[in-house]
mmCIF file as gemmi writes it, N, C-alpha and C atoms, coordinates in Angstrom:
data_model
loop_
_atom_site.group_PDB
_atom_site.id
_atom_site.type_symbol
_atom_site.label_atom_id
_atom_site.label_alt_id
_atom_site.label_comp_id
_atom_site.label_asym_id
_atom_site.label_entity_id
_atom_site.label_seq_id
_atom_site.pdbx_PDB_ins_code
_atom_site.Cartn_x
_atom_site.Cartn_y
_atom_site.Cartn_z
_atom_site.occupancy
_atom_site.B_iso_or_equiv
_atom_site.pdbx_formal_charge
_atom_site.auth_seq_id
_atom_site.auth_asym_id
_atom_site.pdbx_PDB_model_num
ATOM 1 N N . UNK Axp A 1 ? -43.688 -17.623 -18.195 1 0 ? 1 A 1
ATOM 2 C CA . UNK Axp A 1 ? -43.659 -19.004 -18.625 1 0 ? 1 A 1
ATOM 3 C C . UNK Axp A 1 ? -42.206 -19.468 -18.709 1 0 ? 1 A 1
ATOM 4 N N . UNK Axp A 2 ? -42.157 -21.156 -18.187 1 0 ? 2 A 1
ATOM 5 C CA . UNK Axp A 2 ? -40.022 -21.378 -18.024 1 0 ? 2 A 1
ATOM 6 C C . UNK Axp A 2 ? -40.304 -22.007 -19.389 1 0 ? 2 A 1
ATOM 7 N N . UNK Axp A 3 ? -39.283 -22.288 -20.012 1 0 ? 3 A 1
ATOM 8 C CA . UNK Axp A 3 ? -38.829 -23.698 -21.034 1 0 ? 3 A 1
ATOM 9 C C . UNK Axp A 3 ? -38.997 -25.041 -20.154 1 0 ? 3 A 1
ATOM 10 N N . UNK Axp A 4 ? -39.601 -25.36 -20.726 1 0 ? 4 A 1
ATOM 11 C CA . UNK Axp A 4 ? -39.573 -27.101 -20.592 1 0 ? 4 A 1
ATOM 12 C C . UNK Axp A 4 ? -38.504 -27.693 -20.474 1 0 ? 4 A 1
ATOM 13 N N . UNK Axp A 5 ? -38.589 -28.476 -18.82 1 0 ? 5 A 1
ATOM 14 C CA . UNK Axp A 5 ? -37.069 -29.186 -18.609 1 0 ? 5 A 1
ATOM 15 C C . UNK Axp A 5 ? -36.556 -30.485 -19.213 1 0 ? 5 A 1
ATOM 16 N N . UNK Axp A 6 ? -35.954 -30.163 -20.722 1 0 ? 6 A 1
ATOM 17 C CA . UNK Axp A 6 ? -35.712 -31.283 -21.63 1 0 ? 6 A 1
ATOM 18 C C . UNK Axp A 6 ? -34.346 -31.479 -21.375 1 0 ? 6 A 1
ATOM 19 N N . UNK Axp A 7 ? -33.369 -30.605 -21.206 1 0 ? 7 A 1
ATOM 20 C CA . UNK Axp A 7 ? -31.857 -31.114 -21.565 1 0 ? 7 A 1
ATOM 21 C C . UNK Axp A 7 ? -31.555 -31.425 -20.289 1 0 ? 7 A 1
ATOM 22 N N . UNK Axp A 8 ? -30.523 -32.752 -20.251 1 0 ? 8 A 1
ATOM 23 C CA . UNK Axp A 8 ? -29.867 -33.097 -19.086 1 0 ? 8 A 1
ATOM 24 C C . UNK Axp A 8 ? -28.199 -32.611 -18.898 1 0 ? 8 A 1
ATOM 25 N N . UNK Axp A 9 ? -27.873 -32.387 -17.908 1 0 ? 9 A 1
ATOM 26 C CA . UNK Axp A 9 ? -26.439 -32.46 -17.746 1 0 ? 9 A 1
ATOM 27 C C . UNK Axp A 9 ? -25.797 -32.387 -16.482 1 0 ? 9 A 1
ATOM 28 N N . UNK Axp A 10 ? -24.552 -33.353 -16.689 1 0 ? 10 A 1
ATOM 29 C CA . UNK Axp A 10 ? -23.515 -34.082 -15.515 1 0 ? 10 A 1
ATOM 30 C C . UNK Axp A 10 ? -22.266 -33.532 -15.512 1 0 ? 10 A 1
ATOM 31 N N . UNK Axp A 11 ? -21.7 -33.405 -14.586 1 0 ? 11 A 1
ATOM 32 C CA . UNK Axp A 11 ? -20.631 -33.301 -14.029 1 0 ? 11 A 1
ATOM 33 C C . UNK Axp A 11 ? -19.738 -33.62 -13.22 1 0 ? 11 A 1
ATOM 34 N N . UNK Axp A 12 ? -18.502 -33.933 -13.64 1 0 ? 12 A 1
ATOM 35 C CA . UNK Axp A 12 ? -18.02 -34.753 -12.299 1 0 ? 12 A 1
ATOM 36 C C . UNK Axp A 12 ? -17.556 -33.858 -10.964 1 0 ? 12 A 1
ATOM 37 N N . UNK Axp A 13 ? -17.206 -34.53 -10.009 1 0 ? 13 A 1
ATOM 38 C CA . UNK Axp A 13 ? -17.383 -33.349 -8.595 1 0 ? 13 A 1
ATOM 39 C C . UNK Axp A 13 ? -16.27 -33.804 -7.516 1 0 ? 13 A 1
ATOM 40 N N . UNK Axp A 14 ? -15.684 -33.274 -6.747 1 0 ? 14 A 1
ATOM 41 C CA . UNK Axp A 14 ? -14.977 -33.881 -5.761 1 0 ? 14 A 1
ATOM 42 C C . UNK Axp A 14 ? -15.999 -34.121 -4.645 1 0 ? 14 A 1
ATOM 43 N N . UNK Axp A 15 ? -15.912 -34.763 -3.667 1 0 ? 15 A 1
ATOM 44 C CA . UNK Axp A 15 ? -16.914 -34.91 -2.806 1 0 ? 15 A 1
ATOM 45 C C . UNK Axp A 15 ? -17.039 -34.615 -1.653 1 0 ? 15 A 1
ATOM 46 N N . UNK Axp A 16 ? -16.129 -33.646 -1.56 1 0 ? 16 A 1
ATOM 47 C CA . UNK Axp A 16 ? -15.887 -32.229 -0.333 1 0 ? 16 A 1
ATOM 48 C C . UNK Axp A 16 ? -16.678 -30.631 -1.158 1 0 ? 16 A 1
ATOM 49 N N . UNK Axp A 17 ? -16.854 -30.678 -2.596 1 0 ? 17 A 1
ATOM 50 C CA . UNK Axp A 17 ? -17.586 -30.376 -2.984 1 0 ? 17 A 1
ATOM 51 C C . UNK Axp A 17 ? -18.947 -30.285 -2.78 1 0 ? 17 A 1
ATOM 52 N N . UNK Axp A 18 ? -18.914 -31.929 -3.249 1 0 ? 18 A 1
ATOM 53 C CA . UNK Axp A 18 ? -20.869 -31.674 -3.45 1 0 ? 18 A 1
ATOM 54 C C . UNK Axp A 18 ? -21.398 -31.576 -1.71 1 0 ? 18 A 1
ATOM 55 N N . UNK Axp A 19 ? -20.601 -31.845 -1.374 1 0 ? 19 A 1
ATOM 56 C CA . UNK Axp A 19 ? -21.031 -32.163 0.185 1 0 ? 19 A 1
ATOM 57 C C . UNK Axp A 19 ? -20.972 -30.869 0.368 1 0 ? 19 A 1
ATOM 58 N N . UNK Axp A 20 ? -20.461 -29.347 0.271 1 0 ? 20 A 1
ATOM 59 C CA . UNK Axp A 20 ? -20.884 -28.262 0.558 1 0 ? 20 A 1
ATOM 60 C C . UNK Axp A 20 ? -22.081 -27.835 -0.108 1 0 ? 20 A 1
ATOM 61 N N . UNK Axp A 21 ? -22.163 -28.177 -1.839 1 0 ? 21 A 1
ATOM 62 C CA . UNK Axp A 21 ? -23.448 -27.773 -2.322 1 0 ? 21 A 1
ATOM 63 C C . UNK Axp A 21 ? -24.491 -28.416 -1.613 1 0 ? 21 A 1
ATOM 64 N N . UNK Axp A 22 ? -24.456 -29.835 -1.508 1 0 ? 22 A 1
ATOM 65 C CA . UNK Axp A 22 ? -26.025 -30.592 -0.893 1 0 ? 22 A 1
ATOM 66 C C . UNK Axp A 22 ? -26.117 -29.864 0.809 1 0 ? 22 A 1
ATOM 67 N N . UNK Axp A 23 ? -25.287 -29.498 1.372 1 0 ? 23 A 1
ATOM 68 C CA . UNK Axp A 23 ? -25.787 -28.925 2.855 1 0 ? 23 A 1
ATOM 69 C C . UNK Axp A 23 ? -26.605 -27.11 2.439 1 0 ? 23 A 1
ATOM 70 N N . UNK Axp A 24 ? -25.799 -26.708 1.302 1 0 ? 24 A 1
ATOM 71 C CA . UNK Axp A 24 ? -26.164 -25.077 1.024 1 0 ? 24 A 1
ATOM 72 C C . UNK Axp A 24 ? -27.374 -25.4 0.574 1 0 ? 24 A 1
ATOM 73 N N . UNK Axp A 25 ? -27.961 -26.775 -0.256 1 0 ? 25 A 1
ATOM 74 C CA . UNK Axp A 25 ? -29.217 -26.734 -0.841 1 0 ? 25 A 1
ATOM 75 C C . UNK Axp A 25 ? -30.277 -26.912 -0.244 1 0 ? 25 A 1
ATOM 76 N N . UNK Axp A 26 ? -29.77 -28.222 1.06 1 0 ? 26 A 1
ATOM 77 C CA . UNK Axp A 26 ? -30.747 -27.956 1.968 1 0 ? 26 A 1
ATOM 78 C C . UNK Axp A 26 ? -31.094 -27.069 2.981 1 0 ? 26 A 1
ATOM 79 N N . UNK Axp A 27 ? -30.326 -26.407 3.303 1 0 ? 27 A 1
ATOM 80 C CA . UNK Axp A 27 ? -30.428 -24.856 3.844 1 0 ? 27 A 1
ATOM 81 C C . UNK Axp A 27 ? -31.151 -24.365 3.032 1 0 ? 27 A 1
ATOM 82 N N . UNK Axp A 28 ? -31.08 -24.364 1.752 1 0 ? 28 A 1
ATOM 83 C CA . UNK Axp A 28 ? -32.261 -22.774 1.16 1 0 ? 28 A 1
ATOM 84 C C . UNK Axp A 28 ? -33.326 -24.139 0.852 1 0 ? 28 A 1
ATOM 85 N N . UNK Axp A 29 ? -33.329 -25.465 1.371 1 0 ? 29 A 1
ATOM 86 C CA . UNK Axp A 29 ? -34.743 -26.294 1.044 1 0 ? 29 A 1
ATOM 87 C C . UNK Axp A 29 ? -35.277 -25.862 -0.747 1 0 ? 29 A 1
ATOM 88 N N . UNK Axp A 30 ? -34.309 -26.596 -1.021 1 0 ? 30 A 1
ATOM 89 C CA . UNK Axp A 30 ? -33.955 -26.911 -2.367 1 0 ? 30 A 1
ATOM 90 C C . UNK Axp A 30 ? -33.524 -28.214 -3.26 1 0 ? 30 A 1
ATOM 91 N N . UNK Axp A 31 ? -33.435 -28.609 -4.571 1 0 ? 31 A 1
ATOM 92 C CA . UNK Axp A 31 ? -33.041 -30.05 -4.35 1 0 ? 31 A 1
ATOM 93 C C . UNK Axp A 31 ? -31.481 -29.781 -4.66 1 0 ? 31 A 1
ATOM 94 N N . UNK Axp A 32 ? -30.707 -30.791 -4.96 1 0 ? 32 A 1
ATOM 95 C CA . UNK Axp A 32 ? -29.099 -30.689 -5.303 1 0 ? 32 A 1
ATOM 96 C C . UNK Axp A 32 ? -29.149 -29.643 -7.064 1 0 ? 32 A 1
ATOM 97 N N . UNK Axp A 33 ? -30.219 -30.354 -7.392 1 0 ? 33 A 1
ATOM 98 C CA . UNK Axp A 33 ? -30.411 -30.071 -8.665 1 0 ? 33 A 1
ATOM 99 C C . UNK Axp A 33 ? -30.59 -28.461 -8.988 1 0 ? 33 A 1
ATOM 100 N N . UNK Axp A 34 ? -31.956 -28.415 -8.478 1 0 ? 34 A 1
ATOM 101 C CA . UNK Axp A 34 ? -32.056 -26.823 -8.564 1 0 ? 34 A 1
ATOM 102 C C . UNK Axp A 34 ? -31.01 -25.972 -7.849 1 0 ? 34 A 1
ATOM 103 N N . UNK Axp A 35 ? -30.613 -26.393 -7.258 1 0 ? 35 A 1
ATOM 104 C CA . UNK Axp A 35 ? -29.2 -25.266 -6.196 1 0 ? 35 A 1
ATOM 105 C C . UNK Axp A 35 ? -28.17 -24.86 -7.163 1 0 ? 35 A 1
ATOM 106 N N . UNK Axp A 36 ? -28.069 -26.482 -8.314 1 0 ? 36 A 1
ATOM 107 C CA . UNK Axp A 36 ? -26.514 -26.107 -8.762 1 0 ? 36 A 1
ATOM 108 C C . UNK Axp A 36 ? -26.969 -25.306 -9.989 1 0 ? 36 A 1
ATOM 109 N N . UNK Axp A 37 ? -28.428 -25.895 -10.569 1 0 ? 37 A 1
ATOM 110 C CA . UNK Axp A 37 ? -28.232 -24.952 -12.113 1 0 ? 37 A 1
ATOM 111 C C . UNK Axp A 37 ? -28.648 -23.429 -11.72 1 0 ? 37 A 1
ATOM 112 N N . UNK Axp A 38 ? -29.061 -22.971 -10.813 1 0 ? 38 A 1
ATOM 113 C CA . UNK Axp A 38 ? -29.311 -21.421 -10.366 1 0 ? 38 A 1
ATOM 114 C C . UNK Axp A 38 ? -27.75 -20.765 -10.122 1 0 ? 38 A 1
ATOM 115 N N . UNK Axp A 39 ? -27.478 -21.233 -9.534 1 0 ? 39 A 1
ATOM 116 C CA . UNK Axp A 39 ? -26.068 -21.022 -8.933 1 0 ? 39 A 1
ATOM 117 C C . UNK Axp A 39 ? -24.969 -21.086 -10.674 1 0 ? 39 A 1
ATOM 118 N N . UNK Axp A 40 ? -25.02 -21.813 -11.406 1 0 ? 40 A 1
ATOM 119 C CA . UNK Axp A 40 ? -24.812 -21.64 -12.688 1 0 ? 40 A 1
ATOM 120 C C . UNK Axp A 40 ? -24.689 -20.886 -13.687 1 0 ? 40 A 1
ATOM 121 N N . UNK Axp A 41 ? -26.861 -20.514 -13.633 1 0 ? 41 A 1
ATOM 122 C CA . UNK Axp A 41 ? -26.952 -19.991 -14.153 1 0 ? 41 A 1
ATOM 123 C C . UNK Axp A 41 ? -26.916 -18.308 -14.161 1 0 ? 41 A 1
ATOM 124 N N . UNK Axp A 42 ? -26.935 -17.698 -12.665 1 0 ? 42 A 1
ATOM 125 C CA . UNK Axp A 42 ? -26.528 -16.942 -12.243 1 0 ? 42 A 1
ATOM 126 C C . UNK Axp A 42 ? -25.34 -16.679 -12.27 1 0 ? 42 A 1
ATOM 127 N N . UNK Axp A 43 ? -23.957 -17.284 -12.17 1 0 ? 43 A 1
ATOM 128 C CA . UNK Axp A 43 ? -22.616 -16.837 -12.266 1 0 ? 43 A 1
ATOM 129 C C . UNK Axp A 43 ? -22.45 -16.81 -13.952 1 0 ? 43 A 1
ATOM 130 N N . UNK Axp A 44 ? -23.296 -17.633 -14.819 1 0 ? 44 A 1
ATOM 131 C CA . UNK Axp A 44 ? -23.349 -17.631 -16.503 1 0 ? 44 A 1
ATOM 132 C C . UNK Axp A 44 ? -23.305 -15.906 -16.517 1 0 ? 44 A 1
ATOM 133 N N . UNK Axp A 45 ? -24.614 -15.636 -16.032 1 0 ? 45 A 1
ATOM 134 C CA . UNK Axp A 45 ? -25.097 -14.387 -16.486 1 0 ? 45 A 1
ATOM 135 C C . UNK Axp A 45 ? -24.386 -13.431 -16.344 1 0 ? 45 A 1
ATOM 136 N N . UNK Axp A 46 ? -23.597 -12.98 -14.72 1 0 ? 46 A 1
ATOM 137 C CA . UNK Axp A 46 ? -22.616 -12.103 -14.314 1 0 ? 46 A 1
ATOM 138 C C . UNK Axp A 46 ? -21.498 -12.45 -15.131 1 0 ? 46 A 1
ATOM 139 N N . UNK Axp A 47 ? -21.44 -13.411 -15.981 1 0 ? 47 A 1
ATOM 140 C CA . UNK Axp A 47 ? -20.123 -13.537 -16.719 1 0 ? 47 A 1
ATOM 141 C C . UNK Axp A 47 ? -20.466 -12.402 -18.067 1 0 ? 47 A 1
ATOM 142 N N . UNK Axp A 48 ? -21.515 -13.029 -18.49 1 0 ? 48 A 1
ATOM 143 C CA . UNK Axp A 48 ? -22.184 -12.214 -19.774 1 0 ? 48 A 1
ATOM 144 C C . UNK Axp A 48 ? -22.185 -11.054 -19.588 1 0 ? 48 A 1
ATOM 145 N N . UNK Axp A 49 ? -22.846 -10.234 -18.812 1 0 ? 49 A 1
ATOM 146 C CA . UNK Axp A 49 ? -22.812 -9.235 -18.467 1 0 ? 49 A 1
ATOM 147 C C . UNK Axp A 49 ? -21.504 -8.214 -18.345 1 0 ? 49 A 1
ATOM 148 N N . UNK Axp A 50 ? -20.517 -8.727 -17.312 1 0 ? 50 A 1
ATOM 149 C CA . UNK Axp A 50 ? -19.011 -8.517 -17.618 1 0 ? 50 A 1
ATOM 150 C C . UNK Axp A 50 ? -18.866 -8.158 -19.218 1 0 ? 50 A 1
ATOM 151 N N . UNK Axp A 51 ? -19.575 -8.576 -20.153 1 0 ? 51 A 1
ATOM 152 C CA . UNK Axp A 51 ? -18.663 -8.489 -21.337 1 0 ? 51 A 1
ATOM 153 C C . UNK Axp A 51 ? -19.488 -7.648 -22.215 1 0 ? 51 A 1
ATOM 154 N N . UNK Axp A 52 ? -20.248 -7.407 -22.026 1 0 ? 52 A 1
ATOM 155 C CA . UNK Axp A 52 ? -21.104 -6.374 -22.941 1 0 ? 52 A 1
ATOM 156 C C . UNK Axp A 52 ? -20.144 -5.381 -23.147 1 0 ? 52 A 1
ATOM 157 N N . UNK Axp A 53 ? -20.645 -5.07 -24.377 1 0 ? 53 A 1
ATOM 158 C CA . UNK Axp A 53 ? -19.602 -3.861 -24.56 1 0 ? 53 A 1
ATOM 159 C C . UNK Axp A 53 ? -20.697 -2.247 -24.55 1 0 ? 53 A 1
ATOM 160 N N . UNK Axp A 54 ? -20.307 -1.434 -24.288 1 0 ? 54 A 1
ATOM 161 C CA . UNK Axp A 54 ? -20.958 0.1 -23.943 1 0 ? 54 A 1
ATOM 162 C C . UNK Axp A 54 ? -20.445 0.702 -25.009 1 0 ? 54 A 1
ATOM 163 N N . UNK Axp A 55 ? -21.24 1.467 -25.62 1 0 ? 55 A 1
ATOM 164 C CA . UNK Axp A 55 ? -20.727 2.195 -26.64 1 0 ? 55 A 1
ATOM 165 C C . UNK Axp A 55 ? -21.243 3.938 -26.167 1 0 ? 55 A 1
ATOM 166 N N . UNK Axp A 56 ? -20.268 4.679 -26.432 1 0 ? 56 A 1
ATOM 167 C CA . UNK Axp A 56 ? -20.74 5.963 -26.203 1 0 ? 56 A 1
ATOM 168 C C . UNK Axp A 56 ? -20.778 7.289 -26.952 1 0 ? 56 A 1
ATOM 169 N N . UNK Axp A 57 ? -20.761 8.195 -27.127 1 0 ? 57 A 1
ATOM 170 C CA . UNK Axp A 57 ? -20.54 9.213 -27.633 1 0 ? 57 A 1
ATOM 171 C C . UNK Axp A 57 ? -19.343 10.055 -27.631 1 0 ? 57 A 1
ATOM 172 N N . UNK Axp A 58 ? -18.562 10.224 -28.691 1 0 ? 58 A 1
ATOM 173 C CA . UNK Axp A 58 ? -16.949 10.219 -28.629 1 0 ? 58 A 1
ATOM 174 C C . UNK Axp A 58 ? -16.868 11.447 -27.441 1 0 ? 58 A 1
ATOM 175 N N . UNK Axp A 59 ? -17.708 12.293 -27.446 1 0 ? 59 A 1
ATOM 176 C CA . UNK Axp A 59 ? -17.737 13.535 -26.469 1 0 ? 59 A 1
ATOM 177 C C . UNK Axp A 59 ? -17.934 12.877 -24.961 1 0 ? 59 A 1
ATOM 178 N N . UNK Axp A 60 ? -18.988 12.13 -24.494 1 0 ? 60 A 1
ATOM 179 C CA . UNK Axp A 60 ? -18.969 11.389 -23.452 1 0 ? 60 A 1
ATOM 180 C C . UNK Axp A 60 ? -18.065 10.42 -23.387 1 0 ? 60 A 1
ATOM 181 N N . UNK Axp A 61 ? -17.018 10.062 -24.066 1 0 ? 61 A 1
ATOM 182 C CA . UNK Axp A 61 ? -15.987 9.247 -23.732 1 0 ? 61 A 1
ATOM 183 C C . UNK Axp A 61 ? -14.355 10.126 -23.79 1 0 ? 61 A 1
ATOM 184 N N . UNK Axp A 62 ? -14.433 11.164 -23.867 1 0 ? 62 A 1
ATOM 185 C CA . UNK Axp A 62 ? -13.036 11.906 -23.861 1 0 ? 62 A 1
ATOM 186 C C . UNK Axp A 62 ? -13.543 12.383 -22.584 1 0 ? 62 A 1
ATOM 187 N N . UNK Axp A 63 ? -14.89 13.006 -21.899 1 0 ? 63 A 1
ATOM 188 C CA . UNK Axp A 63 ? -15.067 13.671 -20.714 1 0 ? 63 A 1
ATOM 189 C C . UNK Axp A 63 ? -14.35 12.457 -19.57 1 0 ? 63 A 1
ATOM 190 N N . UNK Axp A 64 ? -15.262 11.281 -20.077 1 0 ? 64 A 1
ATOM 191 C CA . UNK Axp A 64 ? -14.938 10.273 -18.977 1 0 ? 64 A 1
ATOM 192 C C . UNK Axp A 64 ? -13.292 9.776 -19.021 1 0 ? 64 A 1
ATOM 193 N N . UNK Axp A 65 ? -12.684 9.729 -20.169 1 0 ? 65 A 1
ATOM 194 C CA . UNK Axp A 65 ? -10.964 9.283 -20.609 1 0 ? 65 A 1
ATOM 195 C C . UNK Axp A 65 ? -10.469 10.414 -19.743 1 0 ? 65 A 1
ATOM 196 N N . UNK Axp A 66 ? -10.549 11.872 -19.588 1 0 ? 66 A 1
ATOM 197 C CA . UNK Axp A 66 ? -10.212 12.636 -18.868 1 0 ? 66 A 1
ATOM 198 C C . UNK Axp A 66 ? -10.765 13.129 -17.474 1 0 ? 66 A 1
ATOM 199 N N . UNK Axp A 67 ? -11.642 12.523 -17.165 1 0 ? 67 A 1
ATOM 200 C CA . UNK Axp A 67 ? -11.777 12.539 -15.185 1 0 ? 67 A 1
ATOM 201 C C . UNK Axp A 67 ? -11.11 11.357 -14.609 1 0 ? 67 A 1
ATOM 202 N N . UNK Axp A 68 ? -10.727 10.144 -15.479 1 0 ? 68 A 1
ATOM 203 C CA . UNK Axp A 68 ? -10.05 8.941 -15.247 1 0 ? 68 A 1
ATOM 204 C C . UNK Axp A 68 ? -8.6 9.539 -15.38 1 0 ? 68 A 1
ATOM 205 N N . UNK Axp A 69 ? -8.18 10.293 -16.042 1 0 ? 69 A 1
ATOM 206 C CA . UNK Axp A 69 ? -6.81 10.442 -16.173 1 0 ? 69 A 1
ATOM 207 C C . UNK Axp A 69 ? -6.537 11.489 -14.998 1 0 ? 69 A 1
ATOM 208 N N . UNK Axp A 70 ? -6.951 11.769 -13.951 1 0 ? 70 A 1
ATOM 209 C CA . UNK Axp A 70 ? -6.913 13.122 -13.02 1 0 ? 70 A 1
ATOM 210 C C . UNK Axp A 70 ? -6.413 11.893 -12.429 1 0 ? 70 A 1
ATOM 211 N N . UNK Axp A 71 ? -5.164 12.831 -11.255 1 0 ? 71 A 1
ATOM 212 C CA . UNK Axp A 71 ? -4.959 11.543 -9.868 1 0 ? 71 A 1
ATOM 213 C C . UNK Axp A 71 ? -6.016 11.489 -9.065 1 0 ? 71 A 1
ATOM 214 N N . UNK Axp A 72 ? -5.812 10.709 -8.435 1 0 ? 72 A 1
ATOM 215 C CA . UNK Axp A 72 ? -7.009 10.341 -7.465 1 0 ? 72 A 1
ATOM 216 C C . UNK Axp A 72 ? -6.585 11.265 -6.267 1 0 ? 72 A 1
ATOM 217 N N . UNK Axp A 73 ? -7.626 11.623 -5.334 1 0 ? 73 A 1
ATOM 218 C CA . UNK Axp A 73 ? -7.285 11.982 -4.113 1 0 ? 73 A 1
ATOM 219 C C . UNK Axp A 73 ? -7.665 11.38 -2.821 1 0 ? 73 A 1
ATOM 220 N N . UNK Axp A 74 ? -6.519 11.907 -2.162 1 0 ? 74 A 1
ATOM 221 C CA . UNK Axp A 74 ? -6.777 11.293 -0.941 1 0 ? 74 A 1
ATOM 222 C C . UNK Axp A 74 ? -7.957 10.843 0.335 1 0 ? 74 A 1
ATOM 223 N N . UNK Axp A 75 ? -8.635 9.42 0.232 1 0 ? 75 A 1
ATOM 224 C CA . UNK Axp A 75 ? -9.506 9.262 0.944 1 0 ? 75 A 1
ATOM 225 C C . UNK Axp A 75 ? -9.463 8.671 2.047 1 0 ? 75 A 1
ATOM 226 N N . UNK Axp A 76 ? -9.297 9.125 3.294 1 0 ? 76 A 1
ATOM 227 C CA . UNK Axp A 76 ? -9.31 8.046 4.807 1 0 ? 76 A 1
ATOM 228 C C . UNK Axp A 76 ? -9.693 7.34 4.957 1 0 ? 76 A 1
ATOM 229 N N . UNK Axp A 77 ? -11.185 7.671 5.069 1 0 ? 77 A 1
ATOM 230 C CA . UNK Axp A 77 ? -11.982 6.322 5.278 1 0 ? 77 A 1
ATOM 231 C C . UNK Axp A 77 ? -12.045 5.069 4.042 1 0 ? 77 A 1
ATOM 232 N N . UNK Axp A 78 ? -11.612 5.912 3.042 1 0 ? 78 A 1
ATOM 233 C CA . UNK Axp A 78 ? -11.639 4.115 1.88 1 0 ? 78 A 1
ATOM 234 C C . UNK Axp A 78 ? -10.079 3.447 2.274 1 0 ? 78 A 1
ATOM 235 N N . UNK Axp A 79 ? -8.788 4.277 2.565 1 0 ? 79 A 1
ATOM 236 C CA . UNK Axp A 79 ? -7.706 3.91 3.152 1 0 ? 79 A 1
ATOM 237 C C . UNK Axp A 79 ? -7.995 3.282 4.321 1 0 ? 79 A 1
ATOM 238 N N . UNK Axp A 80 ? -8.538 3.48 5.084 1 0 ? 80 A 1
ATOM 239 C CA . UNK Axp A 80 ? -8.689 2.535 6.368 1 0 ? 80 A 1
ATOM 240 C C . UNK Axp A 80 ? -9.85 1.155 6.258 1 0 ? 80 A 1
ATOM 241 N N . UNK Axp A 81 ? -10.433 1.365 5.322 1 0 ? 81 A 1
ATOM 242 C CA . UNK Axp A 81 ? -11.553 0.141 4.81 1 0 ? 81 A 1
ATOM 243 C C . UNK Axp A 81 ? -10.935 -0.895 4.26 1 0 ? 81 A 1
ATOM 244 N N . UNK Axp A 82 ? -9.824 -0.344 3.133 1 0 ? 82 A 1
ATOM 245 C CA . UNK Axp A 82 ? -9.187 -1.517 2.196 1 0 ? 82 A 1
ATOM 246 C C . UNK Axp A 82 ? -8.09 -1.946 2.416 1 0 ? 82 A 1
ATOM 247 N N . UNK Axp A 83 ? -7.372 -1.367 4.238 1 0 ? 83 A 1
ATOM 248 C CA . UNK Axp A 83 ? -6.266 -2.038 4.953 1 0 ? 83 A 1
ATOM 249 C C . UNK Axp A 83 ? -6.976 -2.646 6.21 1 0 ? 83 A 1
ATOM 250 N N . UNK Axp A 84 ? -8.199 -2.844 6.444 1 0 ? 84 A 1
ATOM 251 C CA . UNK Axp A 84 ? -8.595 -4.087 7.102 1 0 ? 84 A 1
ATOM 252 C C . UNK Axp A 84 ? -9.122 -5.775 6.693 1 0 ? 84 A 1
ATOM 253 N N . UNK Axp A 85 ? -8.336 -6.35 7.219 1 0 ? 85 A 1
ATOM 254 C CA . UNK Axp A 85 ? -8.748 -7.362 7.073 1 0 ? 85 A 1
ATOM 255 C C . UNK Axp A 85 ? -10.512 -8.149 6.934 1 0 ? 85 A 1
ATOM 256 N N . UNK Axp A 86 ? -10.586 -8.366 5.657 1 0 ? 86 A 1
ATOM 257 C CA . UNK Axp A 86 ? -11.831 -9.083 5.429 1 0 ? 86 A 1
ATOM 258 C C . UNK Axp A 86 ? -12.582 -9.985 6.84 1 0 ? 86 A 1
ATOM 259 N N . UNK Axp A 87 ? -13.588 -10.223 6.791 1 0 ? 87 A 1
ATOM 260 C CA . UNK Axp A 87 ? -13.857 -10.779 8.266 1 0 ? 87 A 1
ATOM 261 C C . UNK Axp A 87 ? -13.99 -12.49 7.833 1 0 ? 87 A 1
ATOM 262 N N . UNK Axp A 88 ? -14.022 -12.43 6.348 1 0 ? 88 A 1
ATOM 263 C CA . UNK Axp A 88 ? -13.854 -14.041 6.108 1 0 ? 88 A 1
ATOM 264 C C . UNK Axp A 88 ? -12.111 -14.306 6.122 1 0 ? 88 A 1
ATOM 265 N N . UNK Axp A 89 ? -11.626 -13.474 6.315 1 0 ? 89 A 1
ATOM 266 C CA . UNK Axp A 89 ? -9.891 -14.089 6.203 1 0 ? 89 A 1
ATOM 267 C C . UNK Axp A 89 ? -9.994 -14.079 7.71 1 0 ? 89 A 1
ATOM 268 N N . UNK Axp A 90 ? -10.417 -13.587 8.572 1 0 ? 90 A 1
ATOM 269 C CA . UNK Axp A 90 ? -9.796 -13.388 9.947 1 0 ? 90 A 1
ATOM 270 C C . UNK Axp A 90 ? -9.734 -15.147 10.551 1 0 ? 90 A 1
ATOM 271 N N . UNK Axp A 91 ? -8.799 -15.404 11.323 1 0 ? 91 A 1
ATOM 272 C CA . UNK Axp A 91 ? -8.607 -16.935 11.861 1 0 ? 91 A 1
ATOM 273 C C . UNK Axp A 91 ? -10.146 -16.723 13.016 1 0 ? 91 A 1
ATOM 274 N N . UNK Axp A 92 ? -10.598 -17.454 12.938 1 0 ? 92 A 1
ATOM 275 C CA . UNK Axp A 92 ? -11.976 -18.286 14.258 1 0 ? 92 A 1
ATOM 276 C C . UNK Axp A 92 ? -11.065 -19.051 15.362 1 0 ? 92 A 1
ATOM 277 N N . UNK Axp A 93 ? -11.967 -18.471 16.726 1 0 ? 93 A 1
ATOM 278 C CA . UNK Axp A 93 ? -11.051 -18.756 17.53 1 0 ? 93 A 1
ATOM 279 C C . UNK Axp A 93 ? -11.869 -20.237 18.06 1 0 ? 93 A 1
């Protein structure tokens, strides 16, 4: 069962903006409305989440304080992954 859609709310927008949200909304055939509060309320949540705090067991947190404090070793393939260029940075020809 949702909550009942009682509260309203506005925002102001540039209009190179909304003009990307209203084309993304009609792509997923959606209205402006529902696109932006999902999209909202979804980045709300990953915010929340980010902040929880974990609590642990002083024994499970000195094991983990000390496999974090080891150097890291050497990995190729994550070295050659995180010196290529993203494929959204690359220039379009």
């Amino acid at each position: 069962m949702t909550d009942a859609k009682t509260e309203n709310f506005a925002a102001r927008i540039a209009a190179d903006d909304l003009s990307i949200i209203k084309r993304a909304a009609r792509i997923s055939g959606r209205s402006v409305s529902s696109f932006v509060v999902s999209a909202a309320k979804r980045q709300a949540e990953e915010t929340l989440r980010e902040q929880i705090l974990i609590e642990v067991e002083g024994s499970i947190f000195d094991a983990l304080d000390e496999r974090l404090s080891q150097p890291g070793s050497h990995n190729p393939e994550l070295a050659k992954l995180l010196g290529e260029k993203a494929p959204w940075n690359e220039a379009t020809g």
